[in-house]
DOMARRO-729984 format. One line per 8 residues: number of its first residue (from 1); for each residue x, y, z of C-alpha. Coordinates in nm, 2 decimals. Example, Ala and Ser with C-alpha at 12.3 -4.5 7.8 and 13.67 -1.06 7.14 Angstrom:
BEGIN
1	1.23,-0.45,0.78 | 1.37,-0.11,0.71
END
This chain:
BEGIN
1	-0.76,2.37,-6.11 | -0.45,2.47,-5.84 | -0.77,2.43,-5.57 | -0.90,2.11,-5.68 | -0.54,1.99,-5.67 | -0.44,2.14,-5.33 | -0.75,1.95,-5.22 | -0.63,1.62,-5.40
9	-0.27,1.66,-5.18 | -0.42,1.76,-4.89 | -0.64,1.42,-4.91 | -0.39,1.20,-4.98 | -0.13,1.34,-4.71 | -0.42,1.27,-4.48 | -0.47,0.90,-4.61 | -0.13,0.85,-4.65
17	-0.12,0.94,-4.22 | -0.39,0.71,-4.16 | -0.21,0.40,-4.30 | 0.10,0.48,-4.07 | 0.02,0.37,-3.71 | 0.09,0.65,-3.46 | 0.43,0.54,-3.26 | 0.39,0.39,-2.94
25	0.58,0.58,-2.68 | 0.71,0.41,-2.40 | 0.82,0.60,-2.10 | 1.12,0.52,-1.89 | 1.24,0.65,-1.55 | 1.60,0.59,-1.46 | 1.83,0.73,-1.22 | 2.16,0.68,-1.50
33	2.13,1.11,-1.46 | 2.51,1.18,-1.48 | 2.63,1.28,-1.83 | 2.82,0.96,-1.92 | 2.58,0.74,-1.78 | 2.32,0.92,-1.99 | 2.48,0.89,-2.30 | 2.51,0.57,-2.25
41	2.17,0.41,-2.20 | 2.08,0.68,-2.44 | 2.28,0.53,-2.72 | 2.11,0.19,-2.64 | 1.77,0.37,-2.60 | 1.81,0.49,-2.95 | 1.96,0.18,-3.14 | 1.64,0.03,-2.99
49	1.42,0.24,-3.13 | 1.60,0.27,-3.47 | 1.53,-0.13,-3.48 | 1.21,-0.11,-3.37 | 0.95,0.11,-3.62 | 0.69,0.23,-3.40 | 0.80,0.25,-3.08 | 0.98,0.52,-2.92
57	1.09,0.57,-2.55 | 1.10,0.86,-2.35 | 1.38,0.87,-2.07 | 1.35,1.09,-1.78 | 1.67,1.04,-1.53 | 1.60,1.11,-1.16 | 1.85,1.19,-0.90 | 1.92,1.00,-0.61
65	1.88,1.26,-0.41 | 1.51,1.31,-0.45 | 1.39,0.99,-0.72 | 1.25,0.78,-0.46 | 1.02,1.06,-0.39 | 0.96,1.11,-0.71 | 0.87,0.80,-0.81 | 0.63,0.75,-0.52
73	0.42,1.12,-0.53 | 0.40,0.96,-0.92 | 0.27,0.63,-0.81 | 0.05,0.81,-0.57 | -0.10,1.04,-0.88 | -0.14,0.77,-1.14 | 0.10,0.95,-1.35 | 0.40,0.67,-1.30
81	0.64,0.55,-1.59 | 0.57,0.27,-1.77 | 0.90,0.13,-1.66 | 1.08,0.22,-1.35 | 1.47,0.16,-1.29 | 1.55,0.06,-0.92 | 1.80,0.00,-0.67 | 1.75,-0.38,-0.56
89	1.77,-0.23,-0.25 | 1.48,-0.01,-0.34 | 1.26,-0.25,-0.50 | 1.11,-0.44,-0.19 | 0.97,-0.13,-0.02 | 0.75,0.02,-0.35 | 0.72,-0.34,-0.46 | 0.54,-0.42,-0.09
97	0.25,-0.11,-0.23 | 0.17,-0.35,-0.49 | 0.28,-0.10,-0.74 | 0.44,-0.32,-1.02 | 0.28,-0.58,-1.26 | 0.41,-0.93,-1.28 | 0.78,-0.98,-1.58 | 0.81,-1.25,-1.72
105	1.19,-1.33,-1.75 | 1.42,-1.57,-1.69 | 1.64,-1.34,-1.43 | 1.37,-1.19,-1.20 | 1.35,-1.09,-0.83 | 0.92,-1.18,-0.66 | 0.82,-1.23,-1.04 | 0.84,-0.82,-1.08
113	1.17,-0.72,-1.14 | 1.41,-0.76,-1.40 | 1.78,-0.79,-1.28 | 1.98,-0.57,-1.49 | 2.34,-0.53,-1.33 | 2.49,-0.63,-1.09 | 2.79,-0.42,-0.87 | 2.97,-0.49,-0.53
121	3.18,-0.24,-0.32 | 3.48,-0.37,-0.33 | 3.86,-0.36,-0.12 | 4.12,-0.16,-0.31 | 4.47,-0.12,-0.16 | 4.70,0.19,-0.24 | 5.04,-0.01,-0.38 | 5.26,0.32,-0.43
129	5.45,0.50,-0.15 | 5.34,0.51,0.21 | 4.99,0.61,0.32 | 4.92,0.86,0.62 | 4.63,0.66,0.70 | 4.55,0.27,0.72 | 4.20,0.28,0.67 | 3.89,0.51,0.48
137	3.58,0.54,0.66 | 3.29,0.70,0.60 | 3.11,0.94,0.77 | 2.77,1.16,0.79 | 2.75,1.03,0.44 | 2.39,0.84,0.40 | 2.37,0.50,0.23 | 2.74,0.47,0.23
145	2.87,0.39,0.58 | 2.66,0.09,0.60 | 2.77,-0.04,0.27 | 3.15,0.06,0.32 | 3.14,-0.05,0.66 | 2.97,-0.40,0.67 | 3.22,-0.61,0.53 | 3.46,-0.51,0.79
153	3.20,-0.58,1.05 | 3.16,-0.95,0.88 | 3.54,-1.03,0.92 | 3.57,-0.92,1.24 | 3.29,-1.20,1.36 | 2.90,-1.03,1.34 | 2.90,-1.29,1.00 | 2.54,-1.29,0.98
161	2.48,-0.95,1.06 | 2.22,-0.73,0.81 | 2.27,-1.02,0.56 | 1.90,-1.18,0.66 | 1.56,-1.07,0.83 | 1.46,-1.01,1.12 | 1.76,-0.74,1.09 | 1.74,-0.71,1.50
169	1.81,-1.07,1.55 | 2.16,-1.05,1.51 | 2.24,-0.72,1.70 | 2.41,-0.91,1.98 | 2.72,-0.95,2.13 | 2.84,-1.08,1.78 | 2.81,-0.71,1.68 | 2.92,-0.55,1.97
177	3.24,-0.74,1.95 | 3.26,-0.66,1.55 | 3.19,-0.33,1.60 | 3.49,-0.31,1.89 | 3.72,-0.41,1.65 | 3.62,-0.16,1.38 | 3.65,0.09,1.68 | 4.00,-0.06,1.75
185	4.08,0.01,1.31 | 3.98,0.36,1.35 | 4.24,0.42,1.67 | 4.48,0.27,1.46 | 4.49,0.51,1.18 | 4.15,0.53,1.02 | 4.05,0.86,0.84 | 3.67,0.93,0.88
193	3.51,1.14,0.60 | 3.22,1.14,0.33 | 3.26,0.89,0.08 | 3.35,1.12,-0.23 | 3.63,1.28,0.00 | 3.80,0.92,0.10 | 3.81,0.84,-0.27 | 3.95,1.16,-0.36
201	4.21,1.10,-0.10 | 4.31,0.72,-0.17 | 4.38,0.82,-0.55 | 4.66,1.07,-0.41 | 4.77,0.80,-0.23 | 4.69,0.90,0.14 | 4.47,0.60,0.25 | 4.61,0.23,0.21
209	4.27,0.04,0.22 | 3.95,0.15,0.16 | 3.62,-0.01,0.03 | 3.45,0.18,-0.28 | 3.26,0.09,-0.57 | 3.33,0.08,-0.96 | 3.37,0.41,-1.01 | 3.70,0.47,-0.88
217	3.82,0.31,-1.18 | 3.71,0.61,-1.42 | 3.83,0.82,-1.15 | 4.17,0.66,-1.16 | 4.16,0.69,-1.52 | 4.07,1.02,-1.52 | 4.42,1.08,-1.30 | 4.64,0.84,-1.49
225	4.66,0.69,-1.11 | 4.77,0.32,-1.16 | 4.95,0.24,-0.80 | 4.64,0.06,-0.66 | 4.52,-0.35,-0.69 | 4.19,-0.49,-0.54 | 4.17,-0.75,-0.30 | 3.91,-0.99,-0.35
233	3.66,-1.06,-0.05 | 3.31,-1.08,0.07 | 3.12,-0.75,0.03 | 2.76,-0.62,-0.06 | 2.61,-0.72,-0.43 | 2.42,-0.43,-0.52 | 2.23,-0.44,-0.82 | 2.00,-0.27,-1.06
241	1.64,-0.35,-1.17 | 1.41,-0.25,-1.42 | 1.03,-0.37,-1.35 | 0.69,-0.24,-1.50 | 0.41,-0.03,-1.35 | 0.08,-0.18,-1.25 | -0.07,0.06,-1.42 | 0.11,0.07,-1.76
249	-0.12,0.03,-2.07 | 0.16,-0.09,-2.26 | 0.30,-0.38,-2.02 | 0.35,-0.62,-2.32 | 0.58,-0.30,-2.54 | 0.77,-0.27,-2.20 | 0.84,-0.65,-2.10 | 1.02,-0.64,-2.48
257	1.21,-0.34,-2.39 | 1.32,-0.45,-2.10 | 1.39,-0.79,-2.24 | 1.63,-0.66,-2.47 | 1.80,-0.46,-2.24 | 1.86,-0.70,-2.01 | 2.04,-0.91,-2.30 | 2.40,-1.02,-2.28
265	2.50,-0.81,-2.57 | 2.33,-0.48,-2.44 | 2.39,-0.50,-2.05 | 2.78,-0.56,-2.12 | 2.74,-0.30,-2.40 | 2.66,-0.05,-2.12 | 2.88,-0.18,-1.84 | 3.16,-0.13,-2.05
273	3.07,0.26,-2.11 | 3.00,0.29,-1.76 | 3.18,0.14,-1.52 | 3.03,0.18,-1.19 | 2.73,-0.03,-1.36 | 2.92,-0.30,-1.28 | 2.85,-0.63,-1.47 | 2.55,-0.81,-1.64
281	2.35,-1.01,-1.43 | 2.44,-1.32,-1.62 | 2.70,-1.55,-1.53 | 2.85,-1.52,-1.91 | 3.05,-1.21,-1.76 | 3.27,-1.49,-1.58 | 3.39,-1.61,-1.92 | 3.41,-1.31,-2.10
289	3.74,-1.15,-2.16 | 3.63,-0.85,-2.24 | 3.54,-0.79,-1.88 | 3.86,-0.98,-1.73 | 4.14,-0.75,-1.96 | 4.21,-0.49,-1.67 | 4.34,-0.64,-1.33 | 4.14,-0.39,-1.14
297	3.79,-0.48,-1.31 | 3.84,-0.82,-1.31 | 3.92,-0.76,-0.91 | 3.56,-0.57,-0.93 | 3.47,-0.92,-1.08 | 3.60,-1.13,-0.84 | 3.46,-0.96,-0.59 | 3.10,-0.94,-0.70
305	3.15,-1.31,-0.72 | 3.24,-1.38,-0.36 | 2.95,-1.12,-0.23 | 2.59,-1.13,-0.16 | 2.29,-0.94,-0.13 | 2.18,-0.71,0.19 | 1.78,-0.90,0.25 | 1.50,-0.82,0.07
313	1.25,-0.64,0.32 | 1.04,-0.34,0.26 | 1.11,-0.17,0.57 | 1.52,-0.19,0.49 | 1.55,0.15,0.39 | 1.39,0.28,0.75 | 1.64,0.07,0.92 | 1.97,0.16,0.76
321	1.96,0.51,0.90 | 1.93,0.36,1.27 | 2.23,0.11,1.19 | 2.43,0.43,0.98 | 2.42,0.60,1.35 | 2.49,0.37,1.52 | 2.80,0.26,1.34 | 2.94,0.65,1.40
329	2.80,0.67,1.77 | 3.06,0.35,1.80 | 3.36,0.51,1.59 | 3.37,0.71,1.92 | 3.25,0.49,2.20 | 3.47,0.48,2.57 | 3.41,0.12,2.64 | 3.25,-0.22,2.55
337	2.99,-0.15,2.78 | 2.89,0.17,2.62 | 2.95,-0.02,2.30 | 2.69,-0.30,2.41 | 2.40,0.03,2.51 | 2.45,0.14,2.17 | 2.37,-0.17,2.01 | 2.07,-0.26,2.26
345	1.94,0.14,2.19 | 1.95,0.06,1.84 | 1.84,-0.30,1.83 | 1.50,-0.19,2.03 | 1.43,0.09,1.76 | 1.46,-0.18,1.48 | 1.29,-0.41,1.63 | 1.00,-0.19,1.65
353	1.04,-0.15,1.29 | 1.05,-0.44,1.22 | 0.75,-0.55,1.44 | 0.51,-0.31,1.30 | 0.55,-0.43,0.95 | 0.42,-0.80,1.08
END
């Protein structure tokens, strides 16, 4: 009798399994890897999932040290993500391998990527006592003294300048003149250091301007520093992406996901727990209140407004490190006419680039 009913509960545990679908798992690469920025999309991630029976996601964060690598020995094994979190910088050189399947949404960059958020490095100015230095500029710091260097380099007349392609088109006498003024800033009282330093130092008050992004305002709040405003101007709009692999056998399950978090309520739910995300790419963030109720994120705001986005090229990401040293070798240079060889050096090396991707 006990065995015939084991039997019975055994059988029905197994139908009673075979009526529930198996949950779809969806798997998701992202490069939100610091604690509070994990928690975040986590928190979203699971309030997803917790409205959606069936589907569950599975997050691995990357680092930005060594994601892009990642995520291209992954595409290289067949063993990529179902959906893949970029850099809109990123996106045209792994979308030029054909890698990602076609989105449809209403906010998408070549039909393949999802805009997300959107962030722009923007002009604070120390307001307390006196600064020992005028200006923060980065150096031997990757990815950043392009970014906190070009708006200068736009004010001072190279307007056009790394803002469309061919890139070595505009590395003339425009920039050579642009970059002799930034030269000029520097022998005025310019402190060059990596980025994280130059923020570090501008919240104890020892730069007066310096370009940064978002973050500085949780770093601020972090120091109860207040004596700093923004200044509204043209700068870089970066932004973040979310598209789907070629490969994924659950494209529709992902274009939903993605859908949703790209929604208003969720993007502005995130940018609010992390503020170097930036905004949502929707132009509601203009009239939301919410996002205007501190003077130094609405500035952020303002900014992002005014700014626009470095060209879409797949061979970008080979050039900035040719432009990154050549902005240094000028920090430096003796004359305009050594000024001028290190732009012609340079310009021949992109243009190369550039000419081998035609």
């Amino acid at each position: 009798m006990i065995a015939r009913l084991t039997l019975l509960l055994v059988a029905g545990l197994v139908l009673g399994c075979t009526d529930k679908p198996p949950a779809t798992s969806i798997t998701f690469w992202h490069f939100w890897s610091e604690p509070a920025q994990e928690q975040a999309l986590l928190e979203l991630l699971h309030t997803y999932e917790a409205t959606h029976p069936g589907i569950t996601v599975e997050p691995v964060p990357l680092s930005w040290a060594d994601g892009k690598q990642k995520l291209q020995l992954a595409f290289n094994a067949g063993t990529q993500p179902d959906i893949v979190h970029l850099g809109m910088d990123w996106f045209a050189e792994f979308d030029a391998s054909g890698v990602f399947a076609p989105l449809e949404h209403p906010n998408t960059i070549a039909d393949r990527a999802a805009l997300w958020v959107l962030n722009a490095r923007a002009l604070v100015h120390w307001t307390g006592a006196p600064a020992r230095h005028r200006w923060g500029l980065a150096r031997s710091d990757a990815h950043n003294i392009l970014k906190r260097s070009l708006p200068l380099l736009w004010q001072a007349g190279a307007t056009e300048f790394y803002t469309r392609t061919p890139i070595a088109a505009d590395m003339n006498d425009q920039l050579v003149q642009a970059l002799w003024a930034l030269r000029d800033t520097i022998r005025q009282g310019a402190l060059l250091e990596p980025s994280r330093s130059l923020d570090e130092r501008f919240l104890r008050g020892e730069i007066e301007y310096l370009y940064t992004g978002a973050w500085i305002i949780d770093m601020a709040n972090a120091r109860n520093v207040t004596s700093f405003e923004v200044l509204p101007t043209p700068s870089i709009l970066n932004g973040d992406v979310l598209c789907i692999s070629k490969g994924s056998r659950l494209s529709r399950q992902a274009a939903d996901l993605i859908a949703w978090l790209t929604e208003y309520r969720q993007s502005a739910q995130f940018c609010h727990q992390v503020s170097d995300a930036g905004f949502p790419a929707s132009d509601l963030v203009f009239s939301d209140a919410e996002f205007q109720l501190d003077n130094i994120q609405r500035g952020f705001l303002l900014t992002a407004k005014e700014s626009r986005p470095l060209p879409a090229s797949p061979v970008l990401l080979r050039i900035e490190p040719i432009i990154e040293d050549l902005i240094e070798r000028c920090y430096a240079a003796a004359s305009r006419r050594e000024m001028a060889e290190l732009v012609e050096s340079a310009r021949v090396q992109v243009q190369s680039i550039e000419q081998s991707q035609d």
